[in-house]
Structures are given as structure tokens and as C-alpha cells.
C-alpha positions in Angstrom: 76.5 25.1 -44.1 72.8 26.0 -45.0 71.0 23.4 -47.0 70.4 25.6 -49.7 74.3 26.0 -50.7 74.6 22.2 -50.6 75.0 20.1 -53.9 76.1 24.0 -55.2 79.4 22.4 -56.6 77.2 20.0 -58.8 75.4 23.0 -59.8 78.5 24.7 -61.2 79.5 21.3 -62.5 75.9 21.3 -64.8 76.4 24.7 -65.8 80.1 24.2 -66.8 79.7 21.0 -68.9 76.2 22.6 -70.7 78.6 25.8 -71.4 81.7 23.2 -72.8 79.3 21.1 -74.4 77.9 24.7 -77.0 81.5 25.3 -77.1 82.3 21.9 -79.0 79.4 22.0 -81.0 80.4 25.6 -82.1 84.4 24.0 -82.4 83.0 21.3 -84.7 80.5 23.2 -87.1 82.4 23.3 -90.0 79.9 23.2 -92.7 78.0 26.6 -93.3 78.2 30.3 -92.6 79.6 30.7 -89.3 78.1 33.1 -86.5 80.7 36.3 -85.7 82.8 35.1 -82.7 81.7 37.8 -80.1 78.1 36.0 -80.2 79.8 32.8 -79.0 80.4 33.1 -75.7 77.0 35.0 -75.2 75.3 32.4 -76.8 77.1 29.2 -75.1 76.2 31.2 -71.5 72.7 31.7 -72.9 72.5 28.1 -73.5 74.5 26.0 -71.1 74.4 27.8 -68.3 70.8 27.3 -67.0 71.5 23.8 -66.8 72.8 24.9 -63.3 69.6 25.8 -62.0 67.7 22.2 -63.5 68.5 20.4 -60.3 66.3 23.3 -58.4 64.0 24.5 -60.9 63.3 22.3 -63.7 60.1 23.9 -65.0 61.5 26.7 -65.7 65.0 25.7 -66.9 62.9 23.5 -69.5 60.7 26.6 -70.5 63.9 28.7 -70.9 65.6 26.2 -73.2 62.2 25.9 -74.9 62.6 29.5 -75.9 66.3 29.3 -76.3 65.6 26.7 -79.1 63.1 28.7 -80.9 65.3 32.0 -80.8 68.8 30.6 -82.0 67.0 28.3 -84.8 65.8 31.6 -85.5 68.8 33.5 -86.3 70.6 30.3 -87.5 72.9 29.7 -84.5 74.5 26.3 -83.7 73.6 26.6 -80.4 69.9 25.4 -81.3 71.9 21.8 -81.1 72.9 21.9 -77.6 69.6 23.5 -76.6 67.4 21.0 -78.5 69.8 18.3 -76.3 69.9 19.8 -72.8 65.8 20.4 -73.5 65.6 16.3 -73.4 67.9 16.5 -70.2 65.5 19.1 -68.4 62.1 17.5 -69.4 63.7 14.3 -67.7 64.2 16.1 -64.8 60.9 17.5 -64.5 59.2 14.7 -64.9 61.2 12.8 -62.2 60.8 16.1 -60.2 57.3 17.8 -60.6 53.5 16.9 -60.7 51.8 15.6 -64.2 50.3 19.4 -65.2 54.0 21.2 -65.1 55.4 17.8 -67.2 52.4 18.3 -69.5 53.3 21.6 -70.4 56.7 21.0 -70.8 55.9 18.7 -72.9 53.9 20.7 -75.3 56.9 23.0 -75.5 59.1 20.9 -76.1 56.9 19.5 -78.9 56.5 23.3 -80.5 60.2 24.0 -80.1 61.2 21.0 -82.0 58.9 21.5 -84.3 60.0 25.0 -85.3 63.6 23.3 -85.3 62.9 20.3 -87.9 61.2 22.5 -90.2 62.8 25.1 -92.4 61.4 28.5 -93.9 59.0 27.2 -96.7 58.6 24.0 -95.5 55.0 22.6 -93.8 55.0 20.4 -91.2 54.1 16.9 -92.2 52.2 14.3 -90.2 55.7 12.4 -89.9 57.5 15.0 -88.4 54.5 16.1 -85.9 55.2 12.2 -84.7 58.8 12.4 -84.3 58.3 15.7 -82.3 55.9 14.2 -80.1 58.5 11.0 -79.7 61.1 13.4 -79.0 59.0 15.0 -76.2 57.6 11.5 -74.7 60.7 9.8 -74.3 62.5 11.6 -71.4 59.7 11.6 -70.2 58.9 8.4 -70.2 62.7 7.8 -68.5 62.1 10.6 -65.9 58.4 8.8 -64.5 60.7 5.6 -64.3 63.0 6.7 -62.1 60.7 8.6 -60.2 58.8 5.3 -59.5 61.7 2.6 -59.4 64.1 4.3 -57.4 61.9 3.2 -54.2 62.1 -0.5 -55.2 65.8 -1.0 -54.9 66.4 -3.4 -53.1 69.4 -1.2 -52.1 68.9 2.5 -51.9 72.7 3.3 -52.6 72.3 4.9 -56.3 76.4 5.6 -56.6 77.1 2.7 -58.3 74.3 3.5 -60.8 75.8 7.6 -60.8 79.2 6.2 -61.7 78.2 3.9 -64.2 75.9 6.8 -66.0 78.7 9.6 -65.4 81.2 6.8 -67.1 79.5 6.1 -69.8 78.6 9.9 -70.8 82.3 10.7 -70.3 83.2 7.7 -72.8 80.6 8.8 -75.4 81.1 12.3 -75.3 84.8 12.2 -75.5 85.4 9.3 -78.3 82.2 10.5 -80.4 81.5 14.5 -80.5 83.8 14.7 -82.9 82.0 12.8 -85.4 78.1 14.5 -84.8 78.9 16.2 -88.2 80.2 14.0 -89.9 76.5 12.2 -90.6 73.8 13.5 -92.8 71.7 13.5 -89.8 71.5 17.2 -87.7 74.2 17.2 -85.0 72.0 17.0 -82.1 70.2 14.1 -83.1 73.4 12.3 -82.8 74.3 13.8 -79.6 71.1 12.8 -78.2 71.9 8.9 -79.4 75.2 9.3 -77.7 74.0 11.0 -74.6 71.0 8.7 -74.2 73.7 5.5 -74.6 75.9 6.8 -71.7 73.0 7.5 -69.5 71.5 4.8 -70.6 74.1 2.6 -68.4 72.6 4.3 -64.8 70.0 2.1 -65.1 71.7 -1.3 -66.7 71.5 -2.5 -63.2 67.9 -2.6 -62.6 66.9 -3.2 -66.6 69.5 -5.2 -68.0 68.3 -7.0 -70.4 66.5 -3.4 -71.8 69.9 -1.6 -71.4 71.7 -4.6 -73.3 69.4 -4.5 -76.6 69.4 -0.6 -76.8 73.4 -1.0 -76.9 73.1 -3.8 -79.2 70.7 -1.7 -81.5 73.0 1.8 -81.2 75.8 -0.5 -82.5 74.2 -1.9 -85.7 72.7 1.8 -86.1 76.1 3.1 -85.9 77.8 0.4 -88.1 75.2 1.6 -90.8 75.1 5.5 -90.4 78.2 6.6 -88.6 81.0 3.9 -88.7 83.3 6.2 -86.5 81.6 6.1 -83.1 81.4 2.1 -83.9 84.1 1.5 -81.6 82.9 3.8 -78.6 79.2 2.0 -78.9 81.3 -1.5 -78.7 82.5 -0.7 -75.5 79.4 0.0 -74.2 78.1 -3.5 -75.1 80.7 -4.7 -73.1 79.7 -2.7 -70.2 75.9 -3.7 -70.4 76.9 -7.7 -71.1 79.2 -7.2 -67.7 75.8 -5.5 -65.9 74.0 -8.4 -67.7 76.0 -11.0 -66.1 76.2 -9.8 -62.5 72.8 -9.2 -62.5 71.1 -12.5 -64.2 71.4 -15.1 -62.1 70.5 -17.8 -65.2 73.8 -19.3 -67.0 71.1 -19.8 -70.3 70.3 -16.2 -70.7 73.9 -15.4 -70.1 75.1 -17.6 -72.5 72.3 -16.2 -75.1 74.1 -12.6 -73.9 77.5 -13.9 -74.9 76.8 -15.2 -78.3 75.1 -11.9 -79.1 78.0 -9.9 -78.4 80.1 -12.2 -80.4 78.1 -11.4 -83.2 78.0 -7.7 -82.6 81.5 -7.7 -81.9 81.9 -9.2 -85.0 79.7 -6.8 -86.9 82.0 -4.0 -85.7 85.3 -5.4 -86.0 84.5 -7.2 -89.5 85.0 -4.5 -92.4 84.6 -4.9 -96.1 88.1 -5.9 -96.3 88.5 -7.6 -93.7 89.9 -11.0 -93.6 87.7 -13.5 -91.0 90.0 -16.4 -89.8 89.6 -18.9 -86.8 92.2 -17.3 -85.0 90.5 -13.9 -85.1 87.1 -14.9 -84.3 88.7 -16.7 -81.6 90.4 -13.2 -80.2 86.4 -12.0 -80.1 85.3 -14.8 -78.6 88.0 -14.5 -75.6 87.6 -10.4 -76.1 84.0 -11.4 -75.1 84.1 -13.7 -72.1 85.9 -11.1 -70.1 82.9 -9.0 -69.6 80.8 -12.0 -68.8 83.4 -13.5 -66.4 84.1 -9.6 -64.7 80.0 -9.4 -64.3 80.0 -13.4 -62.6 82.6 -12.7 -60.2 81.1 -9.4 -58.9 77.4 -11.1 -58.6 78.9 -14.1 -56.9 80.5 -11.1 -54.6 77.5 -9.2 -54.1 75.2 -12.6 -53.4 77.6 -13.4 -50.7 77.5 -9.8 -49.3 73.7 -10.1 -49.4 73.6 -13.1 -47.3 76.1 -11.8 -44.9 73.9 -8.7 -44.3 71.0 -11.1 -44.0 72.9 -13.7 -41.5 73.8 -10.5 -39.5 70.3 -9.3 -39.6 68.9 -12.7 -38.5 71.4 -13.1 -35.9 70.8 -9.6 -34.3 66.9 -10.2 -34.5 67.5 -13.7 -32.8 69.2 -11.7 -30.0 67.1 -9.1 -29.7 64.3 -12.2 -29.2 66.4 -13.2 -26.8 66.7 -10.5 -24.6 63.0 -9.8 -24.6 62.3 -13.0 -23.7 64.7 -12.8 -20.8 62.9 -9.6 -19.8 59.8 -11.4 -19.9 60.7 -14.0 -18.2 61.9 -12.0 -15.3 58.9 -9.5 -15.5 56.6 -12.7 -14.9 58.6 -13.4 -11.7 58.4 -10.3 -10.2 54.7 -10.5 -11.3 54.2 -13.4 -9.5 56.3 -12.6 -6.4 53.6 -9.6 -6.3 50.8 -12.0 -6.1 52.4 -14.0 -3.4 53.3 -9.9 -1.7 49.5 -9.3 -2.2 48.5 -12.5 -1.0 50.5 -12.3 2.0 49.3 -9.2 3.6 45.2 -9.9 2.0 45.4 -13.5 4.1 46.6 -11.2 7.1 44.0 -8.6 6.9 41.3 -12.1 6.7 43.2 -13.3 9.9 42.8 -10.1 12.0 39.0 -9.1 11.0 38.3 -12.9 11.4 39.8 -12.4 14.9 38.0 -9.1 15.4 34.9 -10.6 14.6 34.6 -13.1 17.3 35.5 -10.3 19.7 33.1 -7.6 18.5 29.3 -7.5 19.3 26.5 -7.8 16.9 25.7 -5.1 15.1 27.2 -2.5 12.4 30.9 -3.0 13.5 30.6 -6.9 13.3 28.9 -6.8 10.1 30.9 -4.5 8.4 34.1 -7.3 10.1 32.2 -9.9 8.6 32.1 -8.4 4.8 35.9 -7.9 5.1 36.2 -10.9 6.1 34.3 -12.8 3.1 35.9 -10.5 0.8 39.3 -11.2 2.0 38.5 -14.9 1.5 37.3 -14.2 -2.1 40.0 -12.0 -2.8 42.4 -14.9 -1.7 40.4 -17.2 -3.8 41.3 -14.8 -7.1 45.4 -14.6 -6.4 45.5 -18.4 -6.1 43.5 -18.8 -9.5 45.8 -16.6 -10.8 49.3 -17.7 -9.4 48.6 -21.2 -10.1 48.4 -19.7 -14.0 51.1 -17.6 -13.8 53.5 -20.5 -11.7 55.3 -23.0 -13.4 55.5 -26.8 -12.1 59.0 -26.1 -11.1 58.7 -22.7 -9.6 59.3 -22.9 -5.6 56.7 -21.4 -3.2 59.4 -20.7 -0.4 59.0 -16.7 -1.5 55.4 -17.1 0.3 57.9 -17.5 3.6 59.6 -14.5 5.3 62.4 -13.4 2.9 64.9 -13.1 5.7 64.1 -16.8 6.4 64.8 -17.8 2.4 67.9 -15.9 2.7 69.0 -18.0 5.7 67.8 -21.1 4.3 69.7 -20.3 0.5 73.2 -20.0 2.5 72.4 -23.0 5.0 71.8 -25.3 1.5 74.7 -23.3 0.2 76.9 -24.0 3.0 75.5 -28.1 2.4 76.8 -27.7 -1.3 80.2 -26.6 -0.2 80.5 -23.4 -0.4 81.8 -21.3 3.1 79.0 -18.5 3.5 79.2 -16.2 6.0 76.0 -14.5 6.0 75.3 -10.8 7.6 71.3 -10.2 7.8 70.4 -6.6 9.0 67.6 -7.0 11.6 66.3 -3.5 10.2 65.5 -5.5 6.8 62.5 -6.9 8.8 60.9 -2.9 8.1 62.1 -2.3 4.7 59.1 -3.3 2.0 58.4 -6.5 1.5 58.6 -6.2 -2.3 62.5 -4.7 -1.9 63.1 -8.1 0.7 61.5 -10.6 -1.8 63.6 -9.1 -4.6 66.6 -9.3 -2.3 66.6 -12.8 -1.3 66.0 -13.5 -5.0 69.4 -11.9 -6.1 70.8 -14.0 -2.8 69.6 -17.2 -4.1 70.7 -16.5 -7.5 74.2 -15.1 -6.2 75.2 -18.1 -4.5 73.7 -20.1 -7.2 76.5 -18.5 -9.1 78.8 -18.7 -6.9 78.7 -22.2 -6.3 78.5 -22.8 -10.2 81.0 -20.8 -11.4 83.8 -21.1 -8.7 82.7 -24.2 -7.1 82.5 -25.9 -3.7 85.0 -24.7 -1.0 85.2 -21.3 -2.0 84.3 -18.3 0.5 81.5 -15.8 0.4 80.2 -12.7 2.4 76.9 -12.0 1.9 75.8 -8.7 3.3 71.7 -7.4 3.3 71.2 -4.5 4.7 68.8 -1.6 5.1 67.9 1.8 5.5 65.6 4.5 4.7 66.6 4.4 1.5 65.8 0.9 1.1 67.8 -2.3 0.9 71.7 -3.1 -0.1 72.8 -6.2 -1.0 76.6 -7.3 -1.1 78.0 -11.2 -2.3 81.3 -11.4 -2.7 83.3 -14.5 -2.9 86.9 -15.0 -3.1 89.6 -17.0 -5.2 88.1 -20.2 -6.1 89.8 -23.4 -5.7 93.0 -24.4 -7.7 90.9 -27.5 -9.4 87.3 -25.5 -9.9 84.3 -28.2 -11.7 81.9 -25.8 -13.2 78.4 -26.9 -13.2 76.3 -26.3 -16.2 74.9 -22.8 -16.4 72.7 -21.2 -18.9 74.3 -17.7 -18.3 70.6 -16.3 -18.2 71.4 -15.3 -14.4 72.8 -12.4 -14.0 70.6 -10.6 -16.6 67.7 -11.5 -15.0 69.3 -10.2 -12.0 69.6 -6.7 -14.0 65.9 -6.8 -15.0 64.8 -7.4 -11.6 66.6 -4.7 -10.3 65.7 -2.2 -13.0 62.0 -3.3 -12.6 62.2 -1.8 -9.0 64.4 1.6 -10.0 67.6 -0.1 -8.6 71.3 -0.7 -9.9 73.1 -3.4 -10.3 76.9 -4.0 -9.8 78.7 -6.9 -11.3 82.4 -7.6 -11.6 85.7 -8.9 -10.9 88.0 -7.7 -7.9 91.4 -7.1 -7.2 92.0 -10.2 -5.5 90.7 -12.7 -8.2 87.0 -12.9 -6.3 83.8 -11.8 -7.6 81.5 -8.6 -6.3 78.3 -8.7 -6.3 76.0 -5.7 -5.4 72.9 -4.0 -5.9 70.7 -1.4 -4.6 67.0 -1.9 -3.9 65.1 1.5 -3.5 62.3 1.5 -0.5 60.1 4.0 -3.5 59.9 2.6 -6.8 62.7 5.0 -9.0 62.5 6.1 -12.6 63.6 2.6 -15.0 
């Protein structure tokens, strides 16, 4: 599916609810001359419908319900209420959607438009209603900018719980209030804008909600005074925001401010002229109350403890991924000393043989040019021992400067010492493979039977196998059953991934495993060229 039909089915949602939404107004406008039916429909289309388009093109869907406003104020259509409230919706969304200039100007339409709305034929426009214009034009924006800057703080990106709480509340305001936007001597739309602006108003209760807690309390003491019929719907949404409130505060003071503030409001709702206040029914409040508080507790204890299981796994895979790459490093040192010692090897016999040359060659070019190899050889050998005496540690054994097919003997022979039964197959062709694939062999030899003899313990069998090729050298330990009564020595389980890295390092792979017969296989590959790691 093309990224440009996705999110489509949201589209059609908009346009439907903007279309339903003229349709109510129209079903609930019993005061006045009413428009002839056939211009209903037209008009609810003409209205309603672009709200489709505000998710792509908010500039222009604000520009069109600009117009929209001015036209049916014009010829006295109810539909100027639903386009005077979906104009707030789309200057919201241009504001969280385009630069400043395009939010300017829909701002100054916006401003004209409700302008020519508030004022009748005959009537000037007062300094008092130029204000309210201009408050009714800065206020989505003002919520647009904020969730076009805050939405990058979260400290979780997920919006759906903040969608859900928003689409809940809408649906709970426009469903227990629209029938009462008449009913007022206020215009229709300005109560539909309150109610709208209370159910969206709960989207954000989780990053503001202490804000989104006082504009409930205030719609409720607005609606006990001017509409006493939505009273109940605005008490819920108290509810809703003191249960944000909760979950989200982490202090019991400010909750418990919360609480008692709700009390009161609760009261203020419930409480009617004739109305008869007893202990018993404050005390149904008071309990009515604490639910929303305790609800809000529980899921902030909940999400806490989710927090700092994400952290604790965070931590724990950044501890192992430490580890690793120390392990790596560690091993990369080795091998970076071993190629001193490699280097070191072959300088001090290049030194040896033009030393030896020298004494047998006359004077002249030939025995100078003998003689500079010579001194640089030396110095050269000077270097690599300033250096490996950095790079070696106090422990680290100097055995690798030896042949590597004499370490091998000499790990089985101490092998052998320790208890274990080695029988030990060295290729005389290994002698011509490259000293660096040798080295790195009787490395994974020592460590092998290191293994071996730590994991399966004394008296039990092993065949090791070096051998070599063009292709470089092959390396094979495998040991059989151990012993009925095995006493495993310590091991810091660091070997055989060092192992791995070693032979990586060099292009090589690295087989490690259990056998059919109980016994252990060890094998890996050492490349004569240097592969691709």
C-alpha cells in the first residue's frame, strides 16, 4: 500500500464525524426560522466534510472553513456553528503542522470570520468583542505550538494512551452534552467549543496535570452556574483528570490537596437547592472520590516499576555489551603482542645473519651497507622490547617467543603431568605454515587443554590434531567422557570467546560443541592469508 492511501480510514473517519456533528446541530436548532431541508445535506457536506483533508492540508482546510463561516452566517444557516468549531480544530492543526507565516494568516482569518459571526446587521464591533475574537483565534493556537514542541520531550514517545484518553473524553462530552448547546443563552458553538476543548483537553492530562485538572475544575463550576445539564458529564471528567493527577504526581501532599478539591466539586455538583446534606452522603462523595485517586496510584506504582524494569534491562545489556568489548580487547591485545614477539622473531634473525655476513664480507659498499642493517636491526629490536614490555602483563608467559610447535608439545607434556591422557598429532608441514597461523594455534592448544582439564578433569582422554596445508593450519581437540567423579576447577568462562576472537581476528572459524559420545570437539580453522572478519 502507497503511503499516500495510509491513515485514509482516519480521513473518512474526520470527514464523517464533522458531517454528523452539522447534522446534530441542525437536529437540535429548535429556536428560529429553520433552513428548507434540501439545503441540509448540501450544507453539512459543505461544512464537515473538509475536515478529511485537515490531517494533509490544514492551510487550506482552515481558509475554507474561514469562508464557510462567513457565507452560512450570511444567509443565516446553523451550520456557521459547526464551522466556527471545526475552524478552532483546523487552526490547531496548522499550527502543530506548518511554519509561523501560514499560522499567522490563519489566524487573521479566523479573527475576521468570527468577527462577522458575533456581530449582527446594525451592530459595530466593540473593542470587547475584537478581544474575544482575537482570544478565539490565539488559543488553538497556543495548544497546536504546544504539542508541536512537547511531543519530543516524552519521556515515552508512545502517544496512544494520550489518543485514547482525548478520543474518550470527546466521545463522553459530545454524546451526554450536545443536546443541551441550546439550551443556554450563550450561541451553540460556544458551548460546543467548551465541551470539545474539555474532552481534548484530557490528551494532554498526562504531561500537564495539574493544568488539565483546574480547567476541569473550572468547566464544572461554569457549568453548575450557566448550564446545570452537562454538570454531570463535566464531573466525570474531574474524575478522569484527578485519576491522571494521581498516577502522574508522585507527592502524597499535592494529591491529597487534589482529593479534597474534588470533594468539594463533587459536592458543588451533587448538592442542589433542595438537597438535603447529611454525613452519610458526604461520606458516599468522599468514597465516590478516592476511587479515582486510588485507580491513578495503582497505575503509577505500575508504570514506576515498568520504568525500572526497562532501565534494569537497559543497564544489564549495556553491562554485557561492556563486557564483550572488553573480551574483544583483551584478546586483540594478545594477538597484538604475539605480533610483536612474530616481528621480533624474524628482525633478531635478519640482525643474526647480516651480523654473520658482515664478518665474512670485505670492506667496502657491501659491508657497509651489512653494517647499517645490522645497527638498525639492533635498534629496531630495541623499539619492540620497549613496546612489549608496555603491552605485557606481569603474568603474561614469554614461551610464544619459542617455536610454537615446541609450546604445543610442552602444553600436552604439562597436560599429561596434570592428568589428563593427551595424545598429541603435530603435522611436520606446520613447521612452513605462517608463523602468525602457528602462534595462534598453539594458543587455542593451550587454552583447549586448559579446558579440558578444567572442565572434565584429570584422567580423561584427548586427541589433539594440528595440521597444515596450503590453505593454512587445522586444529582438532577432542576429549572424551570424563570421569564418573569430575572436580571442576574454577573457570572464568572468558575462554572460549577469546578463542572465537582470535580466530575471527585472523579470518578463521571456530567450532565448539558437544559429541555423540558425551566428549567435547574442539576445532578451528586458521587461514595461511588473512580472510574477510
Amino acid at each position: 500500500m502507497s503511503w499516500r492511501w495510509r491513515g485514509v480510514p482516519f480521513d473518512l473517519l474526520l470527514a464523517a464525524a464533522g458531517v454528523s456533528l452539522d447534522l446534530l446541530m441542525f437536529g437540535q436548532a429548535l429556536q428560529g426560522e429553520l433552513p428548507p431541508s434540501s439545503t441540509v445535506v448540501p450544507l453539512a457536506l459543505l461544512v464537515g466534510a473538509p475536515l478529511g483533508f485537515v490531517r494533509r492540508w490544514p492551510l487550506a482546510v482552515a481558509l475554507w472553513l474561514a469562508a464557510a463561516l462567513v457565507v452560512t452566517d450570511q444567509i443565516s444557516a446553523y451550520s456557521s456553528n459547526t464551522a466556527q468549531m471545526l475552524l478552532l480544530v483546523a487552526v490547531a492543526v496548522t499550527a502543530y503542522r506548518e511554519r509561523p507565516r501560514a499560522v499567522g494568516m490563519v489566524m487573521a482569518a479566523t479573527v475576521i470570520a468570527t468577527a462577522v459571526n458575533l456581530v449582527d446587521p446594525g451592530m459595530t464591533l466593540s473593542f470587547r468583542i475584537g478581544l474575544y475574537c482575537a482570544g478565539i483565534a490565539v488559543f488553538p493556537v497556543v495548544v497546536g505550538g504546544y504539542l508541536r514542541g512537547s511531543v519530543g520531550e516524552l519521556e515515552h514517545r508512545d502517544i496512544t494512551p494520550d489518543v485514547l484518553l482525548a478520543a474518550g473524553g470527546l466521545a463522553h462530552t459530545m454524546l451526554s452534552t450536545w443536546t443541551s448547546w441550546h439550551a443556554g443563552p450563550q450561541p451553540a458553538w460556544v458551548t460546543g467549543v467548551f465541551a470539545v476543548a474539555a474532552g481534548l483537553s484530557l490528551g494532554v492530562a498526562r504531561r500537564l496535570p495539574g493544568l488539565v485538572f483546574l480547567f476541569q475544575g473550572m468547566l464544572l463550576v461554569a457549568a453548575d452556574t450557566y448550564l446545570p445539564d452537562v454538570v454531570n458529564a463535566s464531573l466525570v471528567l474531574v474524575l478522569i483528570a484527578l485519576a491522571v493527577f494521581a498516577m502522574r504526581v508522585a507527592s502524597w501532599l499535592w494529591t491529597a490537596l487534589a482529593y479534597l478539591a474534588t470533594c468539594l466539586l463533587a459536592a458543588v455538583a451533587v448538592v442542589g437547592p433542595g438537597t438535603e446534606t447529611t454525613v452519610f452522603r458526604a461520606a458516599i462523595v468522599c468514597a465516590l472520590v478516592v476511587t479515582p485517586v486510588a485507580i491513578g496510584r495503582y497505575l503509577g506504582v505500575r508504570q514506576a516499576a515498568a520504568a525500572a524494569e526497562r532501565l534494569r534491562v537497559r543497564e544489564s545489556t549495556r553491562l554485557t555489551v561492556a563486557q564483550m568489548r572488553a573480551d574483544q580487547l583483551a584478546e586483540r591485545e594478545r594477538i597484538a603482542r604475539d605480533v610483536h614477539d612474530i616481528v621480533a622473531h624474524h628482525v633478531g634473525a635478519m640482525v643474526l645473519r647480516a651480523s654473520a655476513a658482515r664478518y665474512t664480507a670485505p670492506d667496502g659498499p657491501v659491508a657497509d651497507a651489512l653494517t647499517d642493517i645490522r645497527e638498525t636491526g639492533h635498534q629496531v629490536l630495541e623499539d619492540l622490547r620497549g613496546l612489549i614490555d608496555l603491552l605485557r602483563d606481569p603474568d603474561r608467559q614469554s614461551n610464544l617467543l619459542a617455536d610454537p610447535n615446541d609450546v604445543i608439545r610442552e602444553s600436552a607434556e604439562r597436560m599429561t603431568a596434570a592428568g589428563l591422557v593427551v595424545d598429541l598429532e603435530l603435522d611436520p608441514d606446520t613447521d612452513h605454515a605462517p608463523l602468525v597461523a602457528r602462534t595462534s594455534a598453539a594458543r587455542i592448544v593451550q587454552e583447549g587443554l586448559t579446558n579440558v582439564l578444567k572442565h572434565a578433569g584429570p584422567g580423561t582422554k584427548v586427541r589433539v590434531r594440528v595440521s597444515a596445508d596450503r590453505d593454512g593450519v587445522d586444529v582438532e581437540i577432542h576429549n572424551g567422557r570424563p570421569p564418573t567423579t569430575i572436580e571442576r576447577l574454577p573457570s572464568s568462562g572468558r575462554g572460549l570467546a577469546g578463542m572465537r576472537e582470535r580466530v575471527r581476528a585472523l579470518g578463521g572459524a571456530l567450532h565448539a560443541g558437544p559429541d555423540e559420545e558425551g566428549g567435547w570437539l574442539l576445532a578451528a580453522n586458521l587461514p595461511a592469508a588473512r580472510g574477510v572478519s
